[in-house]
Each structure stands twice: as C-alpha cells, then as structure tokens.
N, C-alpha and C positions, 0 to 999 in steps of 0.2 A: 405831147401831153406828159406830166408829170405821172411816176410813176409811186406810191406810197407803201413802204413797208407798215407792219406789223402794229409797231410801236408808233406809226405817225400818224393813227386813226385822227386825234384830234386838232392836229395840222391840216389834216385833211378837209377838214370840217370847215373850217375857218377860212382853207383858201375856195373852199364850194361857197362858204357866205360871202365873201368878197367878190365872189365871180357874179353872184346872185344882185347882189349889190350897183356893182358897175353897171351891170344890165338895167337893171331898176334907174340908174344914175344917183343913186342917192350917195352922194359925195361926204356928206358926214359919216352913215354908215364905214363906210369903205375906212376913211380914218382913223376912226373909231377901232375898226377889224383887225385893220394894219398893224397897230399898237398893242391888241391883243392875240396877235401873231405873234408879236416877236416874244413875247412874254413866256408863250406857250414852247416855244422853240427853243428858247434859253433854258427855260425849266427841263424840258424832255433831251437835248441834248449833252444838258449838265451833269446829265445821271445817266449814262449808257452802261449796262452791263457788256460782260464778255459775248453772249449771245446775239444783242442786239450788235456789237460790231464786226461779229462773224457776219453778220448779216449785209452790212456795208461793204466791208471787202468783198464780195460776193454780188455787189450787187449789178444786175444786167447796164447800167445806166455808167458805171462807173469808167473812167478813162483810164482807154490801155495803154499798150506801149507804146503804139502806134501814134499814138491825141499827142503822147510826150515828143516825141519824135520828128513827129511833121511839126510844132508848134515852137520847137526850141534849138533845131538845128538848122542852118543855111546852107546852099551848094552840098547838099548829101545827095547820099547814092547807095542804093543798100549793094551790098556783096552776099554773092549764092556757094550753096555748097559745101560738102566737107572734103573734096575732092576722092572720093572712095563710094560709096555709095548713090546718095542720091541727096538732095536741097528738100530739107523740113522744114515748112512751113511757117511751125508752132515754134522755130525763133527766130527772129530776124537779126540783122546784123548794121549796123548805118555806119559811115563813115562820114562825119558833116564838120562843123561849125560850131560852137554854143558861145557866143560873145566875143567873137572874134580867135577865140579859142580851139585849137582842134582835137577832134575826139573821136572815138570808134565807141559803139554805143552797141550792144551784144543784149536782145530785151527776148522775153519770151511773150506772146502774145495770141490770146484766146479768141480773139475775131468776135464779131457783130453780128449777130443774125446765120441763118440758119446754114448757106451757104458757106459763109467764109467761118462758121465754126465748126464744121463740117473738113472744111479744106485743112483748116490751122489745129485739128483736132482737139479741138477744146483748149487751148495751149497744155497740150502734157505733149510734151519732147518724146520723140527714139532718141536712140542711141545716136542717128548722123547727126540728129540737132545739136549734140551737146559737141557730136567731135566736127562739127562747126563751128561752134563757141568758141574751140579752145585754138583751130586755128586762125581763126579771126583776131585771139588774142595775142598769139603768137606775131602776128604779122604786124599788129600794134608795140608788141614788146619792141621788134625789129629796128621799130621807126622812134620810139619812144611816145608813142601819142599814148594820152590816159585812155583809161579801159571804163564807162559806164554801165554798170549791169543794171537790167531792171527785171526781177522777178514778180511774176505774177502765175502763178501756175498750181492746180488740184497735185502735182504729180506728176513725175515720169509714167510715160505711156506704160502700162505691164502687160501688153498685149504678146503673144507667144512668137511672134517675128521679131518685137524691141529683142526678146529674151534672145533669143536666138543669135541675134548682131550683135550680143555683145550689152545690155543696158547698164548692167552692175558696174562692168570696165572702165566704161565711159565715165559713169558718173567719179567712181573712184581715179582715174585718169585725169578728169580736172579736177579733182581737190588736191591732187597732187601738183601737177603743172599749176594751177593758179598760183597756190605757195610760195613759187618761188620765181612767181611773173616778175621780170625786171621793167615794170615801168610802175606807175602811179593807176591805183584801180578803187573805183567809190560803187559798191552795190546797195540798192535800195529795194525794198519789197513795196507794191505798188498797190497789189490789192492780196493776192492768197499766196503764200509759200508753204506751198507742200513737199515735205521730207526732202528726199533725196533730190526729188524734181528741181529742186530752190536753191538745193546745197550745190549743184554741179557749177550753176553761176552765180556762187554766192561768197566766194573765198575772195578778199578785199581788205583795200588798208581801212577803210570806212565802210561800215554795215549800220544802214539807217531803215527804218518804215515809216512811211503815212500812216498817220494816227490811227484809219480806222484799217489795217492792215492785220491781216495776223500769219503767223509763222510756226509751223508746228510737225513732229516729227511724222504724225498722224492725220489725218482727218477726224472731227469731230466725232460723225457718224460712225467711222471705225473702229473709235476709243470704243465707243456705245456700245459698239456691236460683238468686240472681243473682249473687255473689261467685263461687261456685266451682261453679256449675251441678251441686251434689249436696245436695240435702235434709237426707241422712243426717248433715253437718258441720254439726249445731244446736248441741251443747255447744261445737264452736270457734270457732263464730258469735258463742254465747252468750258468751263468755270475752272475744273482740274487739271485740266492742260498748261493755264496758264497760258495764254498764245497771242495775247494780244500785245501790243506796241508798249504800251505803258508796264507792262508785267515785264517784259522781256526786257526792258532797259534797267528795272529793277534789278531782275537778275542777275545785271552786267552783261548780258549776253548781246546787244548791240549797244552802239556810240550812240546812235542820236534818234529821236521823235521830230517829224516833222508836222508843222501842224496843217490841219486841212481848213476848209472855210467852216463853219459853223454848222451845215448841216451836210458836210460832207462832199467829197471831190465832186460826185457827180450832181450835186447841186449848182456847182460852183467849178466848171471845169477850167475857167482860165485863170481862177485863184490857184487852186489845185498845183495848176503848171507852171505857175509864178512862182510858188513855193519852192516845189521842186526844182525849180532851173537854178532858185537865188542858192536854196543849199547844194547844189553843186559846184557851183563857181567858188563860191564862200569856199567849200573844203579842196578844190581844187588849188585853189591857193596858198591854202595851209600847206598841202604836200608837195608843191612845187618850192618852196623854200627849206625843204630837207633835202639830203643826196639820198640817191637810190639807195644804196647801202646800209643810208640809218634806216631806211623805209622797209625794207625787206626784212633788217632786224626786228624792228616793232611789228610788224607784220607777223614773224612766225613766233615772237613771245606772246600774243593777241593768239595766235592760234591753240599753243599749247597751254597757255591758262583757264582756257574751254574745260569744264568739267575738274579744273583741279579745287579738291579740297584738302582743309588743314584746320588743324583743331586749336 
C-alpha cells in the first residue's frame, strides 16, 4: 500500500475515489478520475517547496543503495571490512558490472525496516565504515576500475565509541586520500547527505543529486534548534539552508540534477534506477576519454574553487 505525505492529501483522495470506483466498476468514473489525477499531480508536484523535498529524500518508501545496486550491477559481490577493526554495515561496498563495464560501487545504506535499521544503524557510518570506503577505493585505484559513491546518510554516527576510533580522522582521511584518487570517481546523493557523513564519500570528478535529494552541512532540525533555539522553525531552517538539488546546482556547488519520475523515486522505483544507471554511463564516458592527469587536475581545481570568492 501506497504510503502519502503531507502535501499529497489530495492525491490521496482521488486514488481512494478510483479504488472506490473500480470496486463500483464504474469504468467512466475511473477515467474520468484518471485524468483528474494526473492534473492534480502535475499541479502539486510543479510547485514543491524545500520542505516538502526534505520530505521526499526522507522518505521511508524511497530506494536505497541497496534497490541501485542489486538492479544495475551483474556478477557482483560485496567486499567486507576495513581490515583493522571490524565490517560496518551502514556502507557497503560492491564490485560488479554496470553495462558491461566494471565498477566498485562504495554506497552508504539505511536499511528497511526495523531489523536491518537497526543492524545498518540508520545509515550513519563509524569511523571503520568510512576507513572501508577509503580502502575499497584504494584497491580500485590499484586496478584502475571507476569509483561509484552513493550517499545517502542523516550523518556520521556521533556516538562516544565512533569518537573514540577516531570519526573526525576518518572522515578528514578521506577527503584527503579521495583528492588525489588516481582513477575516474562519479558520487551522487540518493536521498539525505548529511555533513560530514556525506562529505567522507563525497570527494569526486562528478558530484550529482536526485532531484528530490538534499545535502546540507546541518540537519534541518538542528539549524532550528541552534539558530533560533526553536525546533518548531524546520521549514525556515529548511528554506535557509538552501539544501536542495536545484539550489545547490545554483550555487555551483554540484555538476549535475538528475531527474526523478514525476512523483518521485519511490513512486517510480525502476524509472528512478534508469535514470540513475543512464547518468552514470553517460559521465562515465566522458571521463574515460581524458587521461588521469588531466582528471586529477580538474578534480582538485573543482575542489579548491569551493567556497572561493571575488569581488
């Protein structure tokens, strides 16, 4: 069963009259409904504010890394471990296929349900997770295979044992070693990047998001709660952050918007991964036609243009 935010009370309504309808069998009805479906859909998703796509990336329905993973790679096999501590869950690692093409695919993922969210801790990474990432990447460096990152994450774990192993290092560890990855590397934000969580596998020749994705140094909630010591100011938090796909490209602060289906991945989960798969190949392409060298150059002027201004 379809699950309905906030803003799709009147979606809602219309796919209860259409259900109502079938049952009835009244077959003009139903047509009828259909058409003023799509009407309603198009209108309401024409006009999404920041809040309501915090809401989408966010949403319990939405395909993790996992949906991309199993759907777009062949002959994979995930790899465990950071070899130092112990195998985090909350990222995984694949080594597969994607059109014939091979890839190590390094994603962070939140899990389904109560159990495996539970296991995968909401996706927010330790510290082994990320210093998994980084030799996963390494071993791809190794080999030359491209590097996929897919974030999706509230945040690195802040629990007093990440702190302890080391979280800050880590994360600062791969922004550093990504930098200066010698192979071809595309990161995409899937559903939430949060801060540092996002940042540890987010350093790439190509930084893209799904539309209804957002990326922020903060949580909304937390803006709320330290800006203006009220929770309740989430959607003016939301709105001032700026954190969505479409604002952030503004910025310049990523390459590309991918689009999603019309009401969203999880609506539409094999559009979703269609999308996603076609702009990876597409820019996989592009970067395989420059040499490393010019790639690593564009890469750290992309990195150092971050935050610079000029009057």
């Amino acid at each position: 069963m379809a699950s309905y935010l906030g803003f799709e009370n009147a979606i809602k309504q219309i796919d209860d009259d259409i259900a109502n309808a079938k049952i009835k069998g009244d077959e003009h009805a139903v047509e009828i409904l259909k058409k003023n479906l799509e009407k309603e859909i198009s209108k309401t998703y024409k006009n999404l504010n920041e809040f309501q796509r915090l809401s989408l990336a966010r949403h319990p329905d939405r395909p993790y890394a996992l949906d991309y993973i199993r759907a777009l790679l062949t002959d994979s096999y995930e790899i465990h471990g950071d070899r130092a501590f112990r195998d985090d869950p909350s990222i995984v690692c694949y080594s597969g296929y994607l059109a014939g093409k091979k890839v190590i695919v390094i994603a962070e993922q939140k899990g389904r349900g109560t159990k495996y969210k539970i296991m995968r801790n909401f996706g927010m990474p330790h510290p082994e997770g990320y210093r998994k990432a980084l030799r996963i990447a390494r071993l791809a460096e190794k080999f030359e295979i491209p590097v996929i990152f897919l974030i999706d994450t509230p945040g690195a774990y802040p629990g007093v044992g990440a702190e302890e192993r080391g979280q800050s290092e880590a994360i600062a560890r791969n922004l550093f070693e990504l930098s200066n990855l010698r192979t071809r590397t595309i990161a995409i934000v899937i559903g939430e990047g949060g801060s540092g969580g996002a940042l540890a596998i987010g350093v790439a020749d190509r930084f893209a998001m799904m539309k209804n994705s957002v990326f922020s140094v903060i949580s909304p909630e937390g803006c709320a709660a330290i800006l203006w010591n009220d929770p309740t100011k989430i959607e003016a938090a939301t709105k001032a952050m700026r954190i969505t796909a479409d604002d952030l490209k503004e910025l310049n602060l990523i390459d590309d918007v991918i689009e999603e289906p019309i009401m969203g991945a999880h609506r539409d989960k094999e559009g979703a991964i269609k999308a996603l798969g076609a702009y990876i190949l597409k820019e996989l392409e592009a970067l395989e036609s420059q040499s490393l060298d010019e790639i690593l150059e564009k890469r750290m002027a992309k990195i150092l243009s971050i935050g610079a201004y000029s009057e």
